[in-house]
C-alpha positions in Angstrom: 75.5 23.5 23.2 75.6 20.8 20.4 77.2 21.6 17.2 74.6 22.0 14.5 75.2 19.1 11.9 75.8 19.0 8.6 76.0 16.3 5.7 79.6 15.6 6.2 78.6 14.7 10.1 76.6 11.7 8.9 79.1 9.6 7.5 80.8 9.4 10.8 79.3 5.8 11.5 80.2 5.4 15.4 78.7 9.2 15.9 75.5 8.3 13.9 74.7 4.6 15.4 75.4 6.0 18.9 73.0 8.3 18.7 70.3 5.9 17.1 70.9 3.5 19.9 70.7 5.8 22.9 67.2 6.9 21.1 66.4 3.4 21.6 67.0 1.2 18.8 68.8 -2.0 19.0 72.4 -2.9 17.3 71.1 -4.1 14.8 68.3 -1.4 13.3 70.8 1.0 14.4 73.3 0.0 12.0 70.4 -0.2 9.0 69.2 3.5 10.2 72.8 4.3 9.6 73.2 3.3 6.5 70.2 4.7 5.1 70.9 8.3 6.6 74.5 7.8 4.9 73.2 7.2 1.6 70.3 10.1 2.0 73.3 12.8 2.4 75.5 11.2 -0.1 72.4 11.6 -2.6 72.2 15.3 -1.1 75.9 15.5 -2.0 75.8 14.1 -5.5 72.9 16.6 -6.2 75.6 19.2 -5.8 75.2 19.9 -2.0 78.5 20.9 0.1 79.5 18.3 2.4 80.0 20.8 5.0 76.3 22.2 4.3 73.8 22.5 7.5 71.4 19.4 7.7 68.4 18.1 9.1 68.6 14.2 10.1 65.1 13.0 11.3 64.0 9.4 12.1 60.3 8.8 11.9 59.2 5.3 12.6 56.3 2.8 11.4 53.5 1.9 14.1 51.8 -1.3 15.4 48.2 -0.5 16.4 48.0 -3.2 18.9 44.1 -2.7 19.8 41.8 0.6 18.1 40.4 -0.6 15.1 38.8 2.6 13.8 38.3 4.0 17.2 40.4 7.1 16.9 38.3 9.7 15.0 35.0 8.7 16.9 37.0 10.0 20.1 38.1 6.4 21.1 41.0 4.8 22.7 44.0 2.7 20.9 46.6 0.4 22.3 50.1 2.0 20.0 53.3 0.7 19.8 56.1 2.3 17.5 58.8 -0.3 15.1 62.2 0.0 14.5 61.5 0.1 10.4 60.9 3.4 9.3 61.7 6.7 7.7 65.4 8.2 7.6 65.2 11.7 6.0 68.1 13.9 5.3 67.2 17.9 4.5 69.5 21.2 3.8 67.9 24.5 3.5 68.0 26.4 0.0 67.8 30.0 -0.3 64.6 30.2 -2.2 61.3 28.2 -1.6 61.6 25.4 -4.0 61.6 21.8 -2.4 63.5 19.1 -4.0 62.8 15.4 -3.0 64.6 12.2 -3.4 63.2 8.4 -2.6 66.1 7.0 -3.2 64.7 3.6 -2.4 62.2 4.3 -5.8 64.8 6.7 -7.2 62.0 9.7 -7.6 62.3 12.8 -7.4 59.9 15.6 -7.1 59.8 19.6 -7.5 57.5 21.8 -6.2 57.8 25.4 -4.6 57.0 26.0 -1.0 53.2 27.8 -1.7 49.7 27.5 0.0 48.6 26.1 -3.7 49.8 23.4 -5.1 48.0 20.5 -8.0 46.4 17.5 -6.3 48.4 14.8 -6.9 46.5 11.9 -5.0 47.7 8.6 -5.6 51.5 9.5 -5.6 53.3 9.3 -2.8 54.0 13.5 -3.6 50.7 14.0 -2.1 51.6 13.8 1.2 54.5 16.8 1.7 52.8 18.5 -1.0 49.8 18.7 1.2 52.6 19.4 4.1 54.1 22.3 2.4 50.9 24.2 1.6 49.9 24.1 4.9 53.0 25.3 6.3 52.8 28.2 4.0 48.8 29.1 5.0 49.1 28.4 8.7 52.9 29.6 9.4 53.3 32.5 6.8 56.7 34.5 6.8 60.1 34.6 5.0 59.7 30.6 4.7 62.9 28.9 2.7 62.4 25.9 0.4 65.1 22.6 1.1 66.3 19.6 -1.0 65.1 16.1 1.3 66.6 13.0 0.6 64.8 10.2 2.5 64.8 6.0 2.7 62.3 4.2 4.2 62.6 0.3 5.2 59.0 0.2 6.0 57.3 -2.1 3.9 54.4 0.5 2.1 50.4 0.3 2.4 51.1 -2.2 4.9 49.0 -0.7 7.7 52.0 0.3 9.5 51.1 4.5 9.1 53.8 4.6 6.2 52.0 7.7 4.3 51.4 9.4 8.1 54.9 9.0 9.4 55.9 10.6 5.5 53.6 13.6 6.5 55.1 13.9 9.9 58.8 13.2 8.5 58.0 16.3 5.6 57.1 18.8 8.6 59.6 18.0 10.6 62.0 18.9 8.0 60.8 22.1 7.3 59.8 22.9 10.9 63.1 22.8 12.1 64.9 24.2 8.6 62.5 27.4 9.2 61.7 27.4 13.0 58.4 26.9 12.9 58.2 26.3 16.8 58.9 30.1 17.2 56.3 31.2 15.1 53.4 33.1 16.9 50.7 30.6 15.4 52.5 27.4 16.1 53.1 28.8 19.7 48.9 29.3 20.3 48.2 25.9 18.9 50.7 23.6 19.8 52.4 22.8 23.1 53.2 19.4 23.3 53.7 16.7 20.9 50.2 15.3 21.1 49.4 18.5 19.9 51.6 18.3 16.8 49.9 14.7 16.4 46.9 16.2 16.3 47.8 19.2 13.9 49.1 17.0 11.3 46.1 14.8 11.9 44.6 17.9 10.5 46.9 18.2 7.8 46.1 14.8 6.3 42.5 14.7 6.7 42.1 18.4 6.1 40.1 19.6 8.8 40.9 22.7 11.1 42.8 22.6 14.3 42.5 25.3 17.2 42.9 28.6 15.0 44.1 27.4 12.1 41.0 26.1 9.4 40.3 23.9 7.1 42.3 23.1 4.2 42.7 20.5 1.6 44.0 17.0 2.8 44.8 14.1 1.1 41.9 12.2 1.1 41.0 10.6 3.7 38.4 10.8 6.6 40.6 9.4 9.5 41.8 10.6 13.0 45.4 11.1 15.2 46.2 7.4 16.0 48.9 7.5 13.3 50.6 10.6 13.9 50.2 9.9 17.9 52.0 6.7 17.5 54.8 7.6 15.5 55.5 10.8 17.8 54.4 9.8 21.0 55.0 6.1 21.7 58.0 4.9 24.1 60.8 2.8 23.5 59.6 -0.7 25.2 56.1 0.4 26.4 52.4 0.1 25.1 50.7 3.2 24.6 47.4 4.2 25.6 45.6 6.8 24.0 42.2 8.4 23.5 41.4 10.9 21.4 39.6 14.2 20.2 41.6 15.6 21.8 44.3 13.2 22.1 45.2 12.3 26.0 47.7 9.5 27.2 45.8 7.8 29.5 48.8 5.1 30.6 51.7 3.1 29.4 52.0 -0.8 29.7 55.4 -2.3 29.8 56.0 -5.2 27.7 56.9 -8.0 29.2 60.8 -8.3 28.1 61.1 -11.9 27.1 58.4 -11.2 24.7 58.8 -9.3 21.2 56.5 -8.6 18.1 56.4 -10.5 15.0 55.1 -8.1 12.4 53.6 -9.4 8.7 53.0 -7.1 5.7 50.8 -9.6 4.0 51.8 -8.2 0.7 48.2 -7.3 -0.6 48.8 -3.5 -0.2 46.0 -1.6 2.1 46.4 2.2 -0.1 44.1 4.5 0.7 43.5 5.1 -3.1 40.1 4.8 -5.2 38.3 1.8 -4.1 40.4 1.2 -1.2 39.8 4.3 -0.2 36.4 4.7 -0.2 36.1 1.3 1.8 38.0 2.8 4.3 36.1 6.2 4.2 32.5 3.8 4.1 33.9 2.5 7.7 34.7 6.3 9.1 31.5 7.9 7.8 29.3 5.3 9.5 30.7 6.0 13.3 30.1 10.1 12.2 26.4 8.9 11.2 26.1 7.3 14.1 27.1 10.2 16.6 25.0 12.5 13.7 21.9 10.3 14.8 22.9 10.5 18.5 23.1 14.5 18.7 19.7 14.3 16.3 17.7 12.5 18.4 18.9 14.0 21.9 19.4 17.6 20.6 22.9 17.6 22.2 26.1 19.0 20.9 28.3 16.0 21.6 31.2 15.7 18.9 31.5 12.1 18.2 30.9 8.8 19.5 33.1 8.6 22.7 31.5 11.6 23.6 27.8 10.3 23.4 28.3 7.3 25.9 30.5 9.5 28.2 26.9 11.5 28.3 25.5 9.4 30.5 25.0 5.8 32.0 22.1 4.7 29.6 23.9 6.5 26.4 24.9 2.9 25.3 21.0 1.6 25.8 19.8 4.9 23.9 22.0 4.6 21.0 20.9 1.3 20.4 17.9 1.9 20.3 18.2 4.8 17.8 19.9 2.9 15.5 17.6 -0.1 15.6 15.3 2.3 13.7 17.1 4.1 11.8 16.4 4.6 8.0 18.6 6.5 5.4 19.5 6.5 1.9 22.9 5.2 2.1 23.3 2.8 5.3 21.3 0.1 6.8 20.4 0.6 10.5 22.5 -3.0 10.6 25.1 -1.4 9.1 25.2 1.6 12.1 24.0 -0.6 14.8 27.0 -2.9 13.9 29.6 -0.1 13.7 28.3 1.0 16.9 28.8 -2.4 18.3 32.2 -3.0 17.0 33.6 0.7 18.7 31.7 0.1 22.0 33.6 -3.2 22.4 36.8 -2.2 20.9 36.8 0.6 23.0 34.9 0.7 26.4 35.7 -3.5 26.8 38.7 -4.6 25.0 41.2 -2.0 25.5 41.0 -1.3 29.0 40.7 -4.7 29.8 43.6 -5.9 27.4 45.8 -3.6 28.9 44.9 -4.7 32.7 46.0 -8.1 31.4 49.0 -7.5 30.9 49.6 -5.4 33.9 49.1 -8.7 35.5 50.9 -10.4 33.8 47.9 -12.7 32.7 49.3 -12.9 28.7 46.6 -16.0 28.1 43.4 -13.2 29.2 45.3 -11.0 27.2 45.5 -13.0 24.2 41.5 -13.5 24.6 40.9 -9.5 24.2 42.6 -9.3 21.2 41.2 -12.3 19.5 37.8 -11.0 20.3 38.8 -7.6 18.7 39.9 -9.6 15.5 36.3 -11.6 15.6 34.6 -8.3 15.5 37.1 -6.7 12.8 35.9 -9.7 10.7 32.3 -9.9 11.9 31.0 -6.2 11.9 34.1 -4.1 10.6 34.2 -6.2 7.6 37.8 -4.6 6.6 39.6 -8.3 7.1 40.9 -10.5 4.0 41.7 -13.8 3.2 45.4 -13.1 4.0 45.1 -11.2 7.5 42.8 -13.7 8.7 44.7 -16.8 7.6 48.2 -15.1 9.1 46.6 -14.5 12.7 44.9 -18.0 12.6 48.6 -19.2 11.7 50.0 -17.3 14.1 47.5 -18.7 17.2 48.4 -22.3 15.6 52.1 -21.6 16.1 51.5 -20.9 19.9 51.7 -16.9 20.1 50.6 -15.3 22.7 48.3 -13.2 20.6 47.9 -12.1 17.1 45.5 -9.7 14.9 45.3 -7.5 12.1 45.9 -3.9 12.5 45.5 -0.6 10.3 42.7 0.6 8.0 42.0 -3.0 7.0 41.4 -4.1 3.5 44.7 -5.3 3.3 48.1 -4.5 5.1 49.8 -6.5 8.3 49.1 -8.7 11.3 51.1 -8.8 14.4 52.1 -11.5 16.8 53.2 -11.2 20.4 55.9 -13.8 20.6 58.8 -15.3 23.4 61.7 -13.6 22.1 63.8 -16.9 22.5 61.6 -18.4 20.2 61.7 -15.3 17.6 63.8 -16.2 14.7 62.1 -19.9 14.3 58.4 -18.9 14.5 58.9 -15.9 12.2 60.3 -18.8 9.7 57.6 -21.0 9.8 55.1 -18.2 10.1 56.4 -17.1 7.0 56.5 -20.7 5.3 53.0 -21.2 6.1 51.7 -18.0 4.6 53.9 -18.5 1.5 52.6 -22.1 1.0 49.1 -21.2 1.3 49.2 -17.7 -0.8 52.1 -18.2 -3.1 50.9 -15.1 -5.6 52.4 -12.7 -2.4 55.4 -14.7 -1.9 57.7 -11.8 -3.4 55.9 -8.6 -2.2 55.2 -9.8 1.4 57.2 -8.8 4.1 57.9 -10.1 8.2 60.2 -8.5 10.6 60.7 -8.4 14.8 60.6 -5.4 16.4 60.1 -4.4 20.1 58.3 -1.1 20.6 60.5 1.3 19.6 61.3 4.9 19.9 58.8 8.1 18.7 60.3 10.1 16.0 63.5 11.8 17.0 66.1 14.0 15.4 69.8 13.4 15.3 
């Protein structure tokens, strides 16, 4: 049996970076998770916490959505792979139900008591394990303790990289294990596996209802499981591919290992707040329209999208023609047919045939699927900007193998799949030519290699 940790444990350096790099990260992230959990329990400490004091060490990473663009909640597949940047969060159980939080990379902190109501606070990062917490308390109720959480995160923020999901999961985590929550009778009926936690949590953010437990308030926006899925279900060195609602691996893809990602946050930040969040909510609510129209015109029941064409062979030819003709207040029928479009492609064509590609081995056939899937982000989507479209243009022009944008859109990061002997000098000029042309982001943007990494794990 493994001795339970405590603060003290994590600033034995050779026990800590073992254990990150038999999870799967390399030397080098292991010795930056190291340091980060090191300074999360020294904060813990300084807060008046015994060093000898139980703890909670949980690593949650970042995501690359290789292929998926807005596929998830309409029932659709993606193409995930996990980074090595991430969250490193440190926890000790108090004995009341207060929680105490510390960024220490913003040097916050933030109070609130373990309830089922708590103030809205949308737009601060506090929204997300406040939304956590009153969950917990509504879904899992019992003799529920409170905990003071220190956590770091390298991840560059609102960079389409699932920073404010991988928060949510790294908050329930916490006080999952702190209070047990995998022995309560609830969390027992509804969740069995860890795509079922994605999902859950899914549920958490968006505030919808999952198996027995309903509906509650989320945080805001209308999106699916691809974020949580990633960042608690990907492997260390493998593509995942998932569909969803419900959420089913249908196969992993090994990378090829002479080949890594180069990963830009453009520096134009993609937060789901205010405008930015009701262009990413305009992009969701046209794929539920679309099924709406579907289940309208057929009198079926089918939930969403992937469900529709899975109906039957002409479903694709009848939804067409559906939304040729469609006429509401609010959307266009070019503005359905085209978000129709974009998800069939994305998909029913790209994805499987993306991932065969690289099965083969044939990286150039490959590289094809996902600039197509970047053509239609840009064409129909309509989430791309100036700075995502100029960095995977650079990217093609420096020879990788493939590049695109990734996340809600609207901002955030691009990723390149590069020869890892070549890493280090494309990511420099990469980085020069995106600097020279969009000078303004010099200091806020951000690019980093990562291979896919490991799912969140607990130390």
């Amino acid at each position: 049996m493994n001795q339970p940790l405590s603060l003290d444990m994590l600033q034995d350096e050779q026990r800590v970076r073992h254990q990150l790099s038999s999870a799967g990260l390399r030397a080098p992230a292991a010795a930056g998770k190291c340091a980060l959990f090191q300074n999360c329990a020294n904060l813990l400490i300084q807060q008046g916490r015994e060093p000898g004091e139980q703890a909670s060490a949980i690593f949650v990473p970042g995501r690359i959505e290789v292929l998926g663009k807005h596929t998830d909640y309409a029932g659709g597949r993606s193409l995930l792979a996990a980074v090595e940047k991430g969250f490193c969060l440190v926890a000790s159980p108090r004995r009341d139900s207060l929680i105490r939080m510390f960024d220490t990379v913003r040097r916050e902190k933030i109070d609130f008591p373990l309830q089922p109501r708590l103030p809205d606070a949308q737009g601060h990062w506090s929204n997300y394990p406040m939304t956590v917490a009153l969950r917990v308390c509504r879904d899992f109720p019992g003799d529920l303790v409170g905990c003071d959480i220190a956590f770091a995160s390298d991840l560059p923020p609102a960079a389409g990289m699932s920073s404010s999901s991988a928060l949510v999961v790294a908050a329930f985590l916490a006080l999952a294990d702190i209070n047990h929550l995998s022995d309560h009778g609830a969390y027992r009926r509804n969740i069995a596996s860890r795509e079922d936690l994605a999902a859950y949590l899914s549920a958490v953010e968006n505030g919808r209802s999952f198996g027995s437990l309903s509906a509650d308030r989320g945080v805001g926006t209308l999106g699916g499981s691809e974020d949580h899925t990633a960042v608690l279900c990907c492997r260390p060195g493998a593509l995942s591919q998932y569909s969803f609602c419900p959420t089913q691996l249908e196969r992993l893809i090994t990378l090829p290992p002479d080949y890594i990602f180069a990963v830009a946050a453009s520096g134009v930040l993609a937060e789901k707040t205010a405008l930015a969040l009701e262009k990413y909510n305009r992009v969701s609510r046209l794929a539920l329209l679309a099924a709406e129209e579907w289940r309208r015109r057929t009198r079926r029941d089918d939930p969403h999208l992937a469900a529709a064409l899975a109906s039957s062979p002409q479903a694709a030819a009848q939804i067409r023609l559906f939304l040729r003709d469609y006429s509401g207040d609010h959307f266009s029928a070019k503005d359905l047919y085209d978000r129709f479009e974009q998800f069939y492609a994305e998909s029913i064509e790209i994805i499987p045939a993306a991932g065969d590609a690289l099965l083969r081995g044939e990286l150039a056939d490959f590289g094809r699927q996902v600039s197509r899937s970047q053509q239609l982000a840009q064409d129909l989507l309509g989430n791309q900007i100036a700075e995502t479209i100029f960095l995977v243009t650079a990217a093609r022009d420096l020879h990788a193998a493939a590049a695109s944008a990734f996340g809600a859109g609207f901002g955030g990061g691009v990723w390149s799949l590069i020869k890892a002997d070549q890493a280090d000098s494309f990511l420099r000029s990469w980085q020069r030519l995106y600097c020279e042309q969009f000078p303004q982001h010099a200091g806020s943007s951000h690019f980093f290699l990562t291979p896919p990494a490991p799912a969140a794990f607990q130390l």
